[in-house]
N, CA, C and O of each residue as an XYZ file, in Angstrom:
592
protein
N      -8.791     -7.615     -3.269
C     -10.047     -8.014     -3.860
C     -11.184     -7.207     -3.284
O     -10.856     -6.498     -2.332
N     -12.350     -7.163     -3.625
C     -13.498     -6.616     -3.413
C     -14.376     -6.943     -2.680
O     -15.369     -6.234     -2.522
N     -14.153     -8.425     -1.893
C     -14.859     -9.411     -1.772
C     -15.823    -10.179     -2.141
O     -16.308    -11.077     -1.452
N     -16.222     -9.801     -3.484
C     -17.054    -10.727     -4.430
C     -16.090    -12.286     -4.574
O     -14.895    -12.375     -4.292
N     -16.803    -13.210     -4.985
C     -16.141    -13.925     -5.331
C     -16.128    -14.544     -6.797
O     -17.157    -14.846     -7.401
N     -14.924    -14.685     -7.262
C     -14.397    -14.624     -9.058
C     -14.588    -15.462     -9.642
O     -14.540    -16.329     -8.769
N     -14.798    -15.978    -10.555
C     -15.045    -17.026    -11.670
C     -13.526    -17.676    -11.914
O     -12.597    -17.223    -12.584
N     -13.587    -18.569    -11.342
C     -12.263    -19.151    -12.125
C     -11.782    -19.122    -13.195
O     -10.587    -19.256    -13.456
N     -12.583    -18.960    -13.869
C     -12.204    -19.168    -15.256
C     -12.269    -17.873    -16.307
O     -12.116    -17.784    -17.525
N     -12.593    -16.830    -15.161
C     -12.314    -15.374    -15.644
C     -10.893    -15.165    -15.665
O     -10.199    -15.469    -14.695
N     -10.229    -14.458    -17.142
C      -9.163    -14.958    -17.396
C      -9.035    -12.829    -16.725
O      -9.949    -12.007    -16.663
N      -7.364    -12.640    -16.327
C      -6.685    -11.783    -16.286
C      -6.012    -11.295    -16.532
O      -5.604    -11.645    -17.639
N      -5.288    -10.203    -15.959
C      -4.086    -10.108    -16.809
C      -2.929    -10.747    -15.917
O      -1.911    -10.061    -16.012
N      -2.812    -11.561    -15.301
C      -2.425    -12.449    -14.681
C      -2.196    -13.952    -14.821
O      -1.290    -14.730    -14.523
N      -3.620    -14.048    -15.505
C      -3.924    -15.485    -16.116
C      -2.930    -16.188    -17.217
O      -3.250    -16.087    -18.401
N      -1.851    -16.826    -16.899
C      -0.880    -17.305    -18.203
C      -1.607    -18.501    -19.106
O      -1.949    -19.643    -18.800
N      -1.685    -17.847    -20.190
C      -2.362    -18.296    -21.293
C      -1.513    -18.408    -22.801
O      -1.806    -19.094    -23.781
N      -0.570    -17.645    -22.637
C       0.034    -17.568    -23.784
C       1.555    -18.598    -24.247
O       2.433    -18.461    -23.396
N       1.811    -19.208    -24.995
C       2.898    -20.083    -25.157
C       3.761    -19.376    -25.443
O       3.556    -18.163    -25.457
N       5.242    -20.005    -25.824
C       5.809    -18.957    -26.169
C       6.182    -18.318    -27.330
O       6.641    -17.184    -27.458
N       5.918    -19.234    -28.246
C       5.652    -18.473    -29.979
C       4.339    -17.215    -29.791
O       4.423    -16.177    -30.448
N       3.398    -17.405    -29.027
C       2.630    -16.412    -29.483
C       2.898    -15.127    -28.416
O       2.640    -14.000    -28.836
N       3.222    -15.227    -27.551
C       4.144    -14.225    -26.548
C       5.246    -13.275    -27.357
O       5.476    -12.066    -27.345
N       5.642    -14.069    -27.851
C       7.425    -13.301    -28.271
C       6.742    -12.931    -30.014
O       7.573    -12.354    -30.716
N       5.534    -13.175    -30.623
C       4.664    -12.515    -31.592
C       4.085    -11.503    -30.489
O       3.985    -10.480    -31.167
N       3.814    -11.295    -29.702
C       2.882    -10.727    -29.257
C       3.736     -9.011    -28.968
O       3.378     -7.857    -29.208
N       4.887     -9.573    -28.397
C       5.859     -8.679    -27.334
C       6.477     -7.929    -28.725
O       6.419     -6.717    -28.937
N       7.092     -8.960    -29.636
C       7.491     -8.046    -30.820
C       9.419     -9.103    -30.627
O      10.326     -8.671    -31.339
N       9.591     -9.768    -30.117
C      10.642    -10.648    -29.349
C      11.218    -11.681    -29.970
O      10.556    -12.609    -29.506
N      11.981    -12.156    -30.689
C      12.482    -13.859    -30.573
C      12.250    -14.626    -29.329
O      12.459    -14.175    -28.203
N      11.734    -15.998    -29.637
C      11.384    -16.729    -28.444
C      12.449    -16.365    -27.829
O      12.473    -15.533    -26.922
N      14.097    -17.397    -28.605
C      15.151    -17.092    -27.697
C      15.486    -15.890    -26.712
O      16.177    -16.021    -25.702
N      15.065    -15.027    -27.024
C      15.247    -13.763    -26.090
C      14.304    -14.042    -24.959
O      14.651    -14.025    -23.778
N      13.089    -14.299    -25.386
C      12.254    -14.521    -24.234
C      12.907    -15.778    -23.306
O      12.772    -15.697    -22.085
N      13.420    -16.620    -23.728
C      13.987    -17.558    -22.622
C      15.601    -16.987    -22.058
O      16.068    -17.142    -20.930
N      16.087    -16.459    -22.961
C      17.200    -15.827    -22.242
C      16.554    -14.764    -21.072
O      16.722    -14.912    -19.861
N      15.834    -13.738    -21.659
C      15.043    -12.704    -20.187
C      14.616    -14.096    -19.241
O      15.234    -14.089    -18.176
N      13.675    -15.307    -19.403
C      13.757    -15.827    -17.884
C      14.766    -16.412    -17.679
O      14.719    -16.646    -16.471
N      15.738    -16.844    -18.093
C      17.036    -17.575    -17.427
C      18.009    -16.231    -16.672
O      18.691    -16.457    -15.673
N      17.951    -14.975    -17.256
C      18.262    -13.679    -16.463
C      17.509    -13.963    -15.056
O      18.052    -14.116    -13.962
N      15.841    -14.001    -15.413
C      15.219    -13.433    -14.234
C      14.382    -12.228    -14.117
O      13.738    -11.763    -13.177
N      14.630    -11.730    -15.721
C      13.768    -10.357    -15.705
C      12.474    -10.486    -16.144
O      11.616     -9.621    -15.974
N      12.221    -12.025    -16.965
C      10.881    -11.824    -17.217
C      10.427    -13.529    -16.573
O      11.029    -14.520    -16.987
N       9.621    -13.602    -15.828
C       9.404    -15.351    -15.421
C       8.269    -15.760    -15.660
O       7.485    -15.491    -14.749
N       7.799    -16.345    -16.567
C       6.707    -16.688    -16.684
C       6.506    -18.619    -15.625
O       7.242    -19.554    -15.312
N       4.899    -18.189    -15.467
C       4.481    -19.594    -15.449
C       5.422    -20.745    -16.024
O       6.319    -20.637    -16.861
N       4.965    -21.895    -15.337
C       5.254    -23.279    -16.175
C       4.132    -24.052    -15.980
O       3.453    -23.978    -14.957
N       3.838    -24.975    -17.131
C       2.562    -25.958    -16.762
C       3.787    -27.179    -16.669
O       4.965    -27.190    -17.029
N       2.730    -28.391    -15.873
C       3.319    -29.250    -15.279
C       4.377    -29.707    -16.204
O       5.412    -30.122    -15.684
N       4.283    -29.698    -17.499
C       5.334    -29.982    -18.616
C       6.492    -29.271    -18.528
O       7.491    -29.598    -19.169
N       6.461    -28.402    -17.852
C       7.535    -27.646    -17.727
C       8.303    -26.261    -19.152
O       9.423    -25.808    -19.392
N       6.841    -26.068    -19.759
C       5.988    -25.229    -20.601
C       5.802    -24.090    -20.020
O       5.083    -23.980    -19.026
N       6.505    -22.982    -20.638
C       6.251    -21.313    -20.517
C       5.052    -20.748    -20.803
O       4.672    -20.705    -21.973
N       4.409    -20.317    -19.936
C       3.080    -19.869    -20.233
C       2.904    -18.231    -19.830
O       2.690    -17.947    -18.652
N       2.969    -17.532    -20.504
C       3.084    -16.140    -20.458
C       1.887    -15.310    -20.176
O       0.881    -15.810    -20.678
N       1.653    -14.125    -19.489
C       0.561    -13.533    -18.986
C       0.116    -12.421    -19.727
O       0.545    -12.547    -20.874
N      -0.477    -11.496    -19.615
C      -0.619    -10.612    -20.130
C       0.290     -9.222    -19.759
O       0.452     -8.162    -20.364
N       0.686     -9.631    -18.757
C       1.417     -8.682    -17.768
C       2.554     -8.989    -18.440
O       3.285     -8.138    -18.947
N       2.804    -10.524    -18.484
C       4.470    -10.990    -18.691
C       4.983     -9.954    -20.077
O       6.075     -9.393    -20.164
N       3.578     -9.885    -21.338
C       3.491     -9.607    -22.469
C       4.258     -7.886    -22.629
O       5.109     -7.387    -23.365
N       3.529     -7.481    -21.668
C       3.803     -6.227    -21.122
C       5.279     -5.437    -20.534
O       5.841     -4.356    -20.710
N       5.518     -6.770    -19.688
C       6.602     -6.316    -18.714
C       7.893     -6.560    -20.271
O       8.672     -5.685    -20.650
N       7.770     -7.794    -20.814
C       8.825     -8.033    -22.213
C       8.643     -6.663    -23.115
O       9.734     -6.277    -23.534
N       7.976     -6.165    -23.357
C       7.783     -5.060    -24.592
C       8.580     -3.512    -23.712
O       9.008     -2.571    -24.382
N       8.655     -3.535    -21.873
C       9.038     -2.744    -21.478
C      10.618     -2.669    -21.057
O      11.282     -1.645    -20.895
N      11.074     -4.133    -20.912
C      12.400     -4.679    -20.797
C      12.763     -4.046    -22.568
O      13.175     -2.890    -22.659
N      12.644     -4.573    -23.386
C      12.378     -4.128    -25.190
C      12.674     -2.599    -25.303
O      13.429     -2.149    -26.164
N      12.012     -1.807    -24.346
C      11.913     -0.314    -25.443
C      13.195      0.016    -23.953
O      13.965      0.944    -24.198
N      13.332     -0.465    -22.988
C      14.517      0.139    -22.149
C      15.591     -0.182    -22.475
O      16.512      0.472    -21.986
N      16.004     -1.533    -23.613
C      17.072     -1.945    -23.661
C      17.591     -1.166    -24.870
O      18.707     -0.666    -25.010
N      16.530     -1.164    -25.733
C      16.832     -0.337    -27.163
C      16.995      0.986    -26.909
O      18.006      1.672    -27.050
N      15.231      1.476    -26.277
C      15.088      3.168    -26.623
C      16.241      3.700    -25.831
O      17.152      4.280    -26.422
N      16.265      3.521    -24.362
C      17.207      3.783    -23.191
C      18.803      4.001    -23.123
O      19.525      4.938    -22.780
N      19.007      2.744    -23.593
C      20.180      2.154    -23.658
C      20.897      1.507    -22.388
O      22.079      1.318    -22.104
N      19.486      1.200    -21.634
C      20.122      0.124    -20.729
C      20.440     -1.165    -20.473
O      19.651     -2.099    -20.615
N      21.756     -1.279    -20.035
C      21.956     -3.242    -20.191
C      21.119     -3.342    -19.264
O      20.501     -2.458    -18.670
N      21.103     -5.015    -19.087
C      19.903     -5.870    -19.083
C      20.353     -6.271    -17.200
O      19.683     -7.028    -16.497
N      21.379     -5.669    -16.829
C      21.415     -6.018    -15.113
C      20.450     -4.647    -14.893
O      19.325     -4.651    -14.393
N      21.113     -3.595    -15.347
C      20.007     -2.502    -15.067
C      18.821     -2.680    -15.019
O      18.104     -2.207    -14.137
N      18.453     -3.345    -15.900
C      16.410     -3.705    -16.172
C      16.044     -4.279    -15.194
O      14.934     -3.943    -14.780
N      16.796     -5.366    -14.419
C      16.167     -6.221    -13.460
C      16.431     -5.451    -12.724
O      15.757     -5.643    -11.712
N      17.282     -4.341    -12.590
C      17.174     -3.683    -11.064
C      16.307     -2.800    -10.834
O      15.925     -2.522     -9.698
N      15.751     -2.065    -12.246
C      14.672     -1.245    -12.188
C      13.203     -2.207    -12.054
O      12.138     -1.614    -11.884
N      13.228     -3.290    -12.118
C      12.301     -3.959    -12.657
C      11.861     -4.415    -10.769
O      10.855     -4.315    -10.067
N      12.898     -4.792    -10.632
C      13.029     -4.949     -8.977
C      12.501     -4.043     -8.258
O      11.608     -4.346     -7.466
N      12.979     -2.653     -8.399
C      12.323     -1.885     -7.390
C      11.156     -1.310     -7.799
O      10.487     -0.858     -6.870
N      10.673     -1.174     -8.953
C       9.418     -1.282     -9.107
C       8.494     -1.667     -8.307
O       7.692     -1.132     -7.542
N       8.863     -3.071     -8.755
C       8.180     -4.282     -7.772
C       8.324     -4.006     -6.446
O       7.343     -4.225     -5.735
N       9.528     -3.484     -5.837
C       9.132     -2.841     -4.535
C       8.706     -1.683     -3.903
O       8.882     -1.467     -2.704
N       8.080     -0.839     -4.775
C       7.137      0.185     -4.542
C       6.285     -0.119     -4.709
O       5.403      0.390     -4.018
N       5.967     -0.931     -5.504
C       4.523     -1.416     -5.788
C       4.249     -2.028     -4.549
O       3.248     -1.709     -3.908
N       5.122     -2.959     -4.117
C       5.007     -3.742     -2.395
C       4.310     -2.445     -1.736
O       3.110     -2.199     -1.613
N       5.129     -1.898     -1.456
C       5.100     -0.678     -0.212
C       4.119      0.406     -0.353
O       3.768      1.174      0.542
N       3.737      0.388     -1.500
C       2.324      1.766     -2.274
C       1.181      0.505     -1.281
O       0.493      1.009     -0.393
N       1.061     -1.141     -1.527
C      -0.015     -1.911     -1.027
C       0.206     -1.615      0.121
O      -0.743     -0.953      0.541
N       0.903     -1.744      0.804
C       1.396     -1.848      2.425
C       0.749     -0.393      2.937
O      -0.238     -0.248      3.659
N       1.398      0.395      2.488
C       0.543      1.522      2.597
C      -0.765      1.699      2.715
O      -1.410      1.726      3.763
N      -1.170      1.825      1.572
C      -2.586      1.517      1.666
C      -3.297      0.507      2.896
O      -4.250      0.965      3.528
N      -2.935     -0.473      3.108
C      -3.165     -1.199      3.995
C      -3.307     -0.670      5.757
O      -4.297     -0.804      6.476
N      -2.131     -0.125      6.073
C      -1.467      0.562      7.389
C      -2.493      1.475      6.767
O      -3.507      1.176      7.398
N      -2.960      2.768      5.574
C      -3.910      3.693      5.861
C      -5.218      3.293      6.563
O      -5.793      3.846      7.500
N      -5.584      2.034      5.768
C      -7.124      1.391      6.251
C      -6.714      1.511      7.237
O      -6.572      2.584      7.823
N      -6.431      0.423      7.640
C      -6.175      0.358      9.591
C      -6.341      1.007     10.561
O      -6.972      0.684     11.567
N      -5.494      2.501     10.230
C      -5.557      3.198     10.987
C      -6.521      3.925     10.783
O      -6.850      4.647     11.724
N      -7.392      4.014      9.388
C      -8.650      5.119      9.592
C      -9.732      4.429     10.491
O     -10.427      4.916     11.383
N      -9.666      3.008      9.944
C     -10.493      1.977     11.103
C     -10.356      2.165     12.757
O     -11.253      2.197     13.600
N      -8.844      2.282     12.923
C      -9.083      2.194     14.467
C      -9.548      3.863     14.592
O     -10.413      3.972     15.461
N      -9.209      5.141     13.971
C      -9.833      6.192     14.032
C     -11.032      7.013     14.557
O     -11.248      8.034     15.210
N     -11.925      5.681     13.706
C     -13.173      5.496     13.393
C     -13.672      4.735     14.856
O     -14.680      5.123     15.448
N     -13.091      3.957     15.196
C     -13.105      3.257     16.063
C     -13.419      3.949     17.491
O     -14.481      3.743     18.078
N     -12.475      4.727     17.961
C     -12.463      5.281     18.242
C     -12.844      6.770     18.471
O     -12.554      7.274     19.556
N     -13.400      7.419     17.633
C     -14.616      8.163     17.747
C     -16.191      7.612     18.236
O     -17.081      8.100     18.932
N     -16.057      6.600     17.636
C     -17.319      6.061     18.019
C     -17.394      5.837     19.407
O     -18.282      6.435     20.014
N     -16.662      5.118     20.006
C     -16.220      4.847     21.636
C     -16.324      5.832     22.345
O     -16.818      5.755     23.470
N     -15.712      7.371     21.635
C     -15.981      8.400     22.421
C     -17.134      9.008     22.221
O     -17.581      9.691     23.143
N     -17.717      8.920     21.237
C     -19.062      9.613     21.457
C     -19.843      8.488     22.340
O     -20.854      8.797     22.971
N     -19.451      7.505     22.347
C     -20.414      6.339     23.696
C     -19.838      7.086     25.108
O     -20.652      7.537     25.913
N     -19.017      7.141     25.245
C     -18.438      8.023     26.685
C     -19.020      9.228     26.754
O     -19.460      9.591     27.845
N     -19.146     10.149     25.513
C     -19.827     11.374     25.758
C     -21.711     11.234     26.265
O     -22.279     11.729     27.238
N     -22.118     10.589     25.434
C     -23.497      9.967     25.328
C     -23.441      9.482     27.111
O     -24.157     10.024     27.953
N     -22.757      8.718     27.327
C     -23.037      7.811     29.283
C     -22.784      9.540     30.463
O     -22.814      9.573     31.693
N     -22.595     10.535     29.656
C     -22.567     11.598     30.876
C     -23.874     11.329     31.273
O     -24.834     10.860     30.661
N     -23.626     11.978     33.179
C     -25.118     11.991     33.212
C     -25.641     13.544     33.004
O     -24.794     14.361     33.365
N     -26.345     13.874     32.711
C     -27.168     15.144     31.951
C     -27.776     15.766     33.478
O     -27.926     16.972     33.286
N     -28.110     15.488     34.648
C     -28.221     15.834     35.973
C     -27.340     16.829     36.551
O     -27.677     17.813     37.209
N     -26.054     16.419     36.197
C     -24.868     17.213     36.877
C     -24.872     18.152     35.995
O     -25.293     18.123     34.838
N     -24.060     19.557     36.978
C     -23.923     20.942     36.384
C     -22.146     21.087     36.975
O     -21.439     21.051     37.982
N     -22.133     21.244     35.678
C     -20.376     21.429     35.958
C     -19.547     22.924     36.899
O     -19.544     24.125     36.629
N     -18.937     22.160     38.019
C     -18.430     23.462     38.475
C     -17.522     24.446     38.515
O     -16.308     24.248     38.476
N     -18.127     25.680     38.604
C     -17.015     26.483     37.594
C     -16.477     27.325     39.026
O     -17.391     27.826     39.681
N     -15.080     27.515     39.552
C     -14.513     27.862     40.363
C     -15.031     29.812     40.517
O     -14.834     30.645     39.633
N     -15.516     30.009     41.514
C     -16.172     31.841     41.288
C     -14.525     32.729     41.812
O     -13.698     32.503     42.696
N     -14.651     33.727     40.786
C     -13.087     34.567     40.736
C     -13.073     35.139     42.127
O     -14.169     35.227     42.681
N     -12.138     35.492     42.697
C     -12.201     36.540     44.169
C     -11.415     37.325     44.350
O     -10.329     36.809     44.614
N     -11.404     38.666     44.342
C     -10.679     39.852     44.472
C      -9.231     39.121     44.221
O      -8.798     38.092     44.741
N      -8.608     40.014     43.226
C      -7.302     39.733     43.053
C      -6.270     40.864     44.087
O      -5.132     41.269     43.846
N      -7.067     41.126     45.151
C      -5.997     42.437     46.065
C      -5.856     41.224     47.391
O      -6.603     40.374     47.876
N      -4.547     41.673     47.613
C      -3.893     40.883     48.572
C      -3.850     41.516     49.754
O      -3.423     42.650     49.969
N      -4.271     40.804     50.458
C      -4.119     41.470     51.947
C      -3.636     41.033     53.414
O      -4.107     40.021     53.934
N      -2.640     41.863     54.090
C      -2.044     41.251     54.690
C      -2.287     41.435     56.371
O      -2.089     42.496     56.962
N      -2.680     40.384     56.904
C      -3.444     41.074     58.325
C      -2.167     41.200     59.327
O      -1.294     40.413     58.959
N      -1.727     42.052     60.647
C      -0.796     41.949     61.536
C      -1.476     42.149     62.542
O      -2.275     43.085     62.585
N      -1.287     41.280     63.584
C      -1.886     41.576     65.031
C      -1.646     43.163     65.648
O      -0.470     43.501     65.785
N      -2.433     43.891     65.927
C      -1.982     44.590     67.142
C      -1.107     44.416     68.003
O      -1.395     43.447     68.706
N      -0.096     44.933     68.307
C       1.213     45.058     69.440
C       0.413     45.616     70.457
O      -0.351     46.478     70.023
N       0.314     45.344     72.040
C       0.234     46.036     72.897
C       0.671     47.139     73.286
O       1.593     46.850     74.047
N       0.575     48.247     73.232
C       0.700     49.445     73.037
C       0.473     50.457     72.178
O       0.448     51.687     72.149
N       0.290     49.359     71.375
C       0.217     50.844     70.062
C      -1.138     51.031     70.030
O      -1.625     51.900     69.306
């Protein structure tokens, strides 16, 4: 969300509004199909307390895409829920993502800031010391021997 806060009664594409005669008009579907897809599992709509299918706009969507994969494709209908499945779990993991990105640009951020406070608390008095180079010739001293 955005953090505004929503109108309840702002409908979505989420919002199940649709029964199921006008769903399975909508999708292009026989009801029966539409209750066979949720007794599968591939398409689940809402229930109101009656225990009444109430279909979304999404649901409308996801049926017309189960529809052109089963026909155009030619995939059976375990296939659909498995594509339908991992969908749904990329879609998980694309949010998650996103999520773990914020985070970490936050603590990033975070952390720059902290260091420019550490850079900022030097004290500006001190002069940094720089080690002075000294003849790189080596020299090796030997006592005098008595006699020589």
């Amino acid at each position: 969300m955005d953090g505004r806060r929503r109108n309840p009664y702002e409908l979505t594409d989420e919002s199940p509004v649709y029964v199921i005669s006008v769903a399975a008009q909508l999708s292009g579907l026989h009801p029966q199909t539409l209750r066979q897809y949720d007794r599968l599992g591939l398409v689940s709509p809402d229930r109101t307390a009656g225990r009444g299918r109430r279909y979304s706009a999404r649901d409308i969507e996801l049926l017309r895409t189960v529809q052109q994969l089963s026909q155009d494709e030619g995939i059976n209908l375990a296939g659909i829920k498995r594509i339908i499945e991992l969908e749904n779990q990329v879609a998980a993991l694309q949010s998650r993502v996103a999520e773990l990105t914020a985070a970490v640009e936050g603590a990033a951020a975070a952390m720059r800031q902290r260091e420019s406070q550490v850079h900022a608390s030097y004290r500006r008095d001190l002069v940094p010391y720089q080690d002075v180079q000294q003849a790189s010739a080596l020299v090796v001293w030997r006592p005098k021997r008595p006699g020589e």
